[in-house]
N, C-alpha and C positions, 0 to 999 in steps of 0.2 A: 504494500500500500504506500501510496508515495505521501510522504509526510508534508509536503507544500500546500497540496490539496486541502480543502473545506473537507469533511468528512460529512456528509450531508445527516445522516442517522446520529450520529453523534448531537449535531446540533441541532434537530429536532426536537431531539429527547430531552436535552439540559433545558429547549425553551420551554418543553411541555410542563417538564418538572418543576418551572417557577411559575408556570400559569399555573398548576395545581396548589402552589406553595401559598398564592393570592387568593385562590375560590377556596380551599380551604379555611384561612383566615378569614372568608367573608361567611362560612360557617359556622366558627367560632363565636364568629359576632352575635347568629342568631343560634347559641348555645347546643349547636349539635357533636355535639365533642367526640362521641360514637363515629359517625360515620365520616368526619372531617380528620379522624383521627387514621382508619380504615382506609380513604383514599388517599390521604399525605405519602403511604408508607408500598400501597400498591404502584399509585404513580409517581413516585420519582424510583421507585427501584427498577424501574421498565430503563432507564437511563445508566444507572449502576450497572446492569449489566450487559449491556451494549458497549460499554466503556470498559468494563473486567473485557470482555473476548476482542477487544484490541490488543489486549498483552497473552490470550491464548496460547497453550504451552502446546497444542497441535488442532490439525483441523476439526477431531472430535468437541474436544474442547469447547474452539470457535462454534460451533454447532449446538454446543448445549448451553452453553450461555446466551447464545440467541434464543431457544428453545426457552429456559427460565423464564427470558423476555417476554416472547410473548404471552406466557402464563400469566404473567403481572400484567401485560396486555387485557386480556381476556378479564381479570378481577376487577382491571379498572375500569372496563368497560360496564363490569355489572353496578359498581359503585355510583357510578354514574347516571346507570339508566335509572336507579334505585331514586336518586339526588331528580331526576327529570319528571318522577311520577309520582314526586311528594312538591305541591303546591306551593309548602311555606320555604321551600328552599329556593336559590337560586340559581338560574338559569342554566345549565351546565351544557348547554348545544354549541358552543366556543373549543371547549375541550373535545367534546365527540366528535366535530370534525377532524379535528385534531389526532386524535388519537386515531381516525380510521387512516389515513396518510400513514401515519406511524404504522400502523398493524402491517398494512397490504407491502410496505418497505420491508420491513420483519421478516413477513412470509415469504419474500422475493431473496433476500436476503440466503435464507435457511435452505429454499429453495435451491437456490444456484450453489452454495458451498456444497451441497451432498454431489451437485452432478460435475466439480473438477478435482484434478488433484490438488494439493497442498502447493502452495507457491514456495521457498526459501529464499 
């Protein structure tokens, strides 16, 4: 991976994780501490581990730390929809877009490392 480059997934994920870091705080505000607590820790770890499998110690590796990703994908997505179909909460359709970009990268990602070899 050439180091010069933007690394696109990477900076997705750090931005999604301080947009979750904001809607979560505005959570707080309306004293949902449960579930503001529940999304803090799903999504930003979608970005943790996209960031651990840059330093993957082989392509398996890189593979299942994608893989964890998109699990935390997948919960934050529920956390969310959860957050979308309760009234008194705030609006979380900024994130879902967000996170579907994210996921469908993920997938494409996971995707393509199983069908080559390993680079050195």
């Amino acid at each position: 991976m050439d180091g010069q480059r933007e690394n696109l997934i990477l900076t997705l994920t750090l931005d999604f994780a301080v947009d979750v870091i904001l809607y979560a705080e505005a959570l707080e505000a309306k004293r949902k501490f449960v579930v503001s607590n529940q999304l803090l820790k799903s999504g930003t770890s979608i970005g943790a581990n996209v960031r651990e499998a840059q330093n993957a110690e082989s392509k398996a590796d890189f593979i299942h730390k994608f893989k964890v990703s998109a699990k935390e994908v997948d919960e934050t997505e529920y956390w969310l929809l959860l957050c979308q179909r309760v009234s008194s909460y705030p609006d979380p359709s900024h994130l879902q877009e967000k996170l579907a970009s994210i996921k469908r990268i993920i997938s494409k990602i996971i995707i393509s490392s199983k069908g080559k070899p390993k680079e050195t």
